[in-house]
C-alpha positions as CSV (number, residue, x, y, z in Angstrom):
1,X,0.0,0.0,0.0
2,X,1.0,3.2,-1.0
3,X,0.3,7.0,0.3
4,X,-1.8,7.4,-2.9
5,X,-4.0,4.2,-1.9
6,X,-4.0,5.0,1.9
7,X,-5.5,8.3,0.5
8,X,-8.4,6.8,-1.8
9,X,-9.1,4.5,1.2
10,X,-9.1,7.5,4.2
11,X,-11.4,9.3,1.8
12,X,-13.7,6.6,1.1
13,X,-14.2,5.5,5.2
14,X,-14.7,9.2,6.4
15,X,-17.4,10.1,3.8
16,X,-19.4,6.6,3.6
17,X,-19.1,5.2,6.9
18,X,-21.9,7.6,8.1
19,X,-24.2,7.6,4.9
20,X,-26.6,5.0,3.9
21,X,-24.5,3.5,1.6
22,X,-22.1,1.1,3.3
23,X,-18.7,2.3,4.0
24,X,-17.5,-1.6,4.3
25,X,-18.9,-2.1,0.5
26,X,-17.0,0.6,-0.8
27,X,-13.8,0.0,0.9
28,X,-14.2,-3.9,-0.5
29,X,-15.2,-2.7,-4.0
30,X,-11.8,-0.2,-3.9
31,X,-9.5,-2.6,-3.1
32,X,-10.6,-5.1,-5.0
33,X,-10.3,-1.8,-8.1
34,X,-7.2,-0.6,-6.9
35,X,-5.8,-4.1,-7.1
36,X,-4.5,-4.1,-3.1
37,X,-3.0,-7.8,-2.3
38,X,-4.7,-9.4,0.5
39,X,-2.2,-8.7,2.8
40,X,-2.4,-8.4,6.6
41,X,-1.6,-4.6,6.8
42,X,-4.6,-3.5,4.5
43,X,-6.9,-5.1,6.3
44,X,-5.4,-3.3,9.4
45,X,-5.8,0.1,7.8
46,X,-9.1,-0.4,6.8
47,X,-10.5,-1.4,10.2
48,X,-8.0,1.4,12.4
49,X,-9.2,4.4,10.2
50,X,-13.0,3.7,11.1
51,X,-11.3,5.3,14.6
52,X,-11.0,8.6,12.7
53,X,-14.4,8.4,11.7
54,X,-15.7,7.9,15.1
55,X,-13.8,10.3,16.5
56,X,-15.6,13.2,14.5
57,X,-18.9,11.8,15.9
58,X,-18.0,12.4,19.3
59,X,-17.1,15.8,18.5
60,X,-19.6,17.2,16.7
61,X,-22.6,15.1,19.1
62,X,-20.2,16.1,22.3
63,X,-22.8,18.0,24.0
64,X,-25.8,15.0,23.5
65,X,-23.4,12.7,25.0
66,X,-22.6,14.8,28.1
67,X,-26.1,15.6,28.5
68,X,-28.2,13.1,29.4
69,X,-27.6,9.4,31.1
70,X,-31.3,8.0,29.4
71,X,-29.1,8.5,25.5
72,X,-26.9,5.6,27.2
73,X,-29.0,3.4,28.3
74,X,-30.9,3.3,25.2
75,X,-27.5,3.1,23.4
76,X,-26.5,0.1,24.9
77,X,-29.8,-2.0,24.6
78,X,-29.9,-1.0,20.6
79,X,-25.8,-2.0,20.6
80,X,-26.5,-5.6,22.7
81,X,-28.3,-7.2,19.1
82,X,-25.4,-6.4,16.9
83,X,-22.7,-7.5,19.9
84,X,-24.3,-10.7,20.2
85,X,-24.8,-11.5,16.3
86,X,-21.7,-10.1,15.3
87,X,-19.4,-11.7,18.1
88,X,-21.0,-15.4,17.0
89,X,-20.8,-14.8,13.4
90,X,-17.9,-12.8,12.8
91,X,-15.6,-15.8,11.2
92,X,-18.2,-16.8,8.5
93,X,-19.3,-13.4,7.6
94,X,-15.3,-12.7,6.9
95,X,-15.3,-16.0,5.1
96,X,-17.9,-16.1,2.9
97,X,-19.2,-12.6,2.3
98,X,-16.9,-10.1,1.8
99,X,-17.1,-10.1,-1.9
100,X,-17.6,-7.7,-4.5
101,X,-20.4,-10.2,-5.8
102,X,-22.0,-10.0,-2.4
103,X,-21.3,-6.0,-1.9
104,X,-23.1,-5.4,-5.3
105,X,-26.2,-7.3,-5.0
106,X,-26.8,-5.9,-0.7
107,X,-26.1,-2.4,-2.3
108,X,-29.2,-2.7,-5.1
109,X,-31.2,-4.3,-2.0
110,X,-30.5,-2.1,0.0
111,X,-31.2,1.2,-2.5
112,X,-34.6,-0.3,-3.2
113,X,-35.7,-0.4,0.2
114,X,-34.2,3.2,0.8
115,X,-36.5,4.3,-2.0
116,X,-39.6,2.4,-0.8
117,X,-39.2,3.3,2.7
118,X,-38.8,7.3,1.5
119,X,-42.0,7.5,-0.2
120,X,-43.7,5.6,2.4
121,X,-45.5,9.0,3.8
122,X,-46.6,6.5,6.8
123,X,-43.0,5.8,8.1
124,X,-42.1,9.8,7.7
125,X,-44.2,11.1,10.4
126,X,-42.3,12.0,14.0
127,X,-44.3,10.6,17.0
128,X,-42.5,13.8,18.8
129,X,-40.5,11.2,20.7
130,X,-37.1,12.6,21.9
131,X,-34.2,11.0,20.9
132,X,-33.1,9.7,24.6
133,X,-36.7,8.6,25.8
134,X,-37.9,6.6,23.4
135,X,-38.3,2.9,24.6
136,X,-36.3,-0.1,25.5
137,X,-38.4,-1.9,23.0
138,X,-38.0,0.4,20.1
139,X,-34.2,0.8,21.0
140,X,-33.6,-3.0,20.9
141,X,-35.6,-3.4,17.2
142,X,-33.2,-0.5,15.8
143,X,-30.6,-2.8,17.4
144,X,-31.6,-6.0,15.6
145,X,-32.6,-4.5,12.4
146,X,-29.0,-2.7,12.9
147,X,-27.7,-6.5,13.0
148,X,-28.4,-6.9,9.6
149,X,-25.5,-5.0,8.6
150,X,-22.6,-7.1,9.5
151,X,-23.6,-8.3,6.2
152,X,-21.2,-6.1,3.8
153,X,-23.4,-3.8,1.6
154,X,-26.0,-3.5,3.7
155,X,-24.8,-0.2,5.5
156,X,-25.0,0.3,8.8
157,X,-26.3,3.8,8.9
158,X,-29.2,2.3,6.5
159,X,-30.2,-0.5,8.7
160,X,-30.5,2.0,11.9
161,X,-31.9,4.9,9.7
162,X,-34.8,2.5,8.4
163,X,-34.9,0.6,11.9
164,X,-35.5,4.2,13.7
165,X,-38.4,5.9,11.2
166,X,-40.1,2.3,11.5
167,X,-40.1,2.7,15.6
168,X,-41.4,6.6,14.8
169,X,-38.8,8.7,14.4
170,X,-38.5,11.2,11.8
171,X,-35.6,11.3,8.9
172,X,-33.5,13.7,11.0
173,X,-34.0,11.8,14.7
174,X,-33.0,8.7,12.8
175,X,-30.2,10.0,11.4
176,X,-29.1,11.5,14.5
177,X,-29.6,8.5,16.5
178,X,-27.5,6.2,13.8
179,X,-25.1,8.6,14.3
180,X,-25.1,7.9,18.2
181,X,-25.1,4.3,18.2
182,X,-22.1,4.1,15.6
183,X,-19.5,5.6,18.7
184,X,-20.2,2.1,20.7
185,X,-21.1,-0.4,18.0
186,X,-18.3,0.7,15.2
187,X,-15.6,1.0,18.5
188,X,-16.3,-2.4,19.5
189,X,-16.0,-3.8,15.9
190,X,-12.9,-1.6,15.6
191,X,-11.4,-3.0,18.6
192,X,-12.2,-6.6,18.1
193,X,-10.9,-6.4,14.6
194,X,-7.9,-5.0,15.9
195,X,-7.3,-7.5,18.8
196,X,-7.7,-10.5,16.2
197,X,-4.9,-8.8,13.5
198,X,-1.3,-10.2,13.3
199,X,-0.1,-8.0,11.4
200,X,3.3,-6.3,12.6
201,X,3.8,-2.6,11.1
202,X,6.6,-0.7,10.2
203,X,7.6,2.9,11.0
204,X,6.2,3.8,7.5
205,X,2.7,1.8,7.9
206,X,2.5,3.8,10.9
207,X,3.0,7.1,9.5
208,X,0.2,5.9,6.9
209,X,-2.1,4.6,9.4
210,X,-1.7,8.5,11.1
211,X,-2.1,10.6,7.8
212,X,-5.6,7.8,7.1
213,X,-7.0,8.9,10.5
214,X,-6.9,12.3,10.3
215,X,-8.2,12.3,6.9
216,X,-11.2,9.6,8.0
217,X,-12.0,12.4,10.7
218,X,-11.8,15.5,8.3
219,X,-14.1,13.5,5.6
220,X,-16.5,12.4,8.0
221,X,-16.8,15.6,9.5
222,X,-17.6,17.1,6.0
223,X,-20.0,14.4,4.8
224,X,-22.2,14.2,8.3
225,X,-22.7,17.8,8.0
226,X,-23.8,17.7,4.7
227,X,-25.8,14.5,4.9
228,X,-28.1,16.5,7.7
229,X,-28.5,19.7,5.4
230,X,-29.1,16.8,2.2
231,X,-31.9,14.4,3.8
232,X,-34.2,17.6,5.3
233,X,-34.6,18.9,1.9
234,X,-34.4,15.8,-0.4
235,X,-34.5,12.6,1.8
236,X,-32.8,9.8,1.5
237,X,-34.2,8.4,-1.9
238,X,-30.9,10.3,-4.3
239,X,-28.9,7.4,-1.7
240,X,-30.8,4.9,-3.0
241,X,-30.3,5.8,-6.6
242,X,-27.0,5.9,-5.9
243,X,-26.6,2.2,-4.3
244,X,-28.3,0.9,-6.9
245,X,-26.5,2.5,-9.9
246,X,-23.1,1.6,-8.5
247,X,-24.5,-2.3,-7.7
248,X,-25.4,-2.5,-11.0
249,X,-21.7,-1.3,-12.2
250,X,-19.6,-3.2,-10.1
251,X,-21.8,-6.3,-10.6
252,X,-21.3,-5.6,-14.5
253,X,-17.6,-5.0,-14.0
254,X,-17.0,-7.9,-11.8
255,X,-19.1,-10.5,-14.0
256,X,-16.8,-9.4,-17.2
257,X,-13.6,-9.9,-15.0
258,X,-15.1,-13.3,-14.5
């Protein structure tokens, strides 16, 4: 891996990881595209800049975090689903699908149900519940619909975006709280990634590993602020366009590489 690749890679993290359109299925389509050897230290780079990513969250939602113990409660029971799931099947979702095959088809998946659940008017009306009081129950389905996206494609943000306006939250509170319950569930993925890697760096691969964290942060910064101003006017139905499109590429690119 190179500067030029640790910058593509940096870029890609910090302005997917938070959008609806899987940050995992980009980075897998990119390296697979930029033609990065399955070596040990990739797969290290790719998991330690998520940190960067995270690390913007917690600054920009500093003052929710701070300000009330209720947001962590909830937290933690939506968190518990993808904990569990992901902790027992981590070793066959590594093995078996993370693919560009895979990433292309959860990405057009994925876009239609954006697109249904958009122009759904039903699922676009706020209940008025506040972020950190809405129930245990409604926190734990976000959670297990949230689950769904250890498969790679899926998106993350998506599952807990769709999982929140289905428990009555509107477009912005669901964005907000997907942005919440990424600090604990993408920290623990981070750091359980990290504990199982064997890979031994050099002074350089650390200097990389730096310059990809602070660009991950600077990136996600950028692209959370102007996902906010981008789903009050438009929604989220341009994103799933978008997934579906680049599905449809990749899984045409990928079959004539076959």
């Amino acid at each position: 891996m190179n500067f030029f690749d640790a910058t593509i890679l940096s870029l890609i993290e910090g302005f997917t990881e938070f959008l609806p359109i899987s940050s995992t299925g980009h980075m897998i389509l990119a390296s697979s595209v930029l033609q990065l050897s399955d070596q040990e230290f990739v797969k290290t780079f790719e998991i330690a800049i998520q940190l960067g990513a995270i690390l913007a969250i917690v600054c920009l939602y500093a003052n929710r975090f701070l300000s009330s113990i209720q947001l962590y409660k909830r937290l933690v029971v939506a968190f518990l689903p993808t904990a569990v799931i992901g902790f027992l099947f981590y070793q066959i979702i590594k093995t078996f699908l993370f693919s560009p095959l895979v990433v292309s088809i959860t990405l057009i998946l994925g876009g239609i149900a954006l697109i249904i659940v958009d122009k759904n008017k039903s699922l676009n009306k706020s209940e008025g519940i506040k972020i950190e009081n809405i129930s245990y129950k409604s926190a734990f389905i976000i959670g297990l619909v949230q689950s769904v996206s250890i498969i790679p494609g899926v998106s993350r943000a998506a599952a807990t975006i769709l999982g929140g306006m289905y428990t009555g939250f509107s477009k912005k509170q669901a964005t907000e709280f997907s942005f919440l319950l990424a600090v604990p569930t993408m920290f623990a993925a981070t750091s359980f990634d990290l504990l199982k890697t064997s890979a031994s760096l050099q002074s350089y691969e650390f200097l990389l590993l730096g310059i990809g964290g602070v660009i991950s942060f600077i990136s996600a910064w950028i692209a959370v602020k102007l996902f906010m101003n981008l789903i009050e006017k438009h929604g989220f139905t341009f994103f799933g366009y978008y997934r579906i499109v680049l599905g449809l590429f990749f899984l045409l690119y990928f079959m004539k590489q076959g």
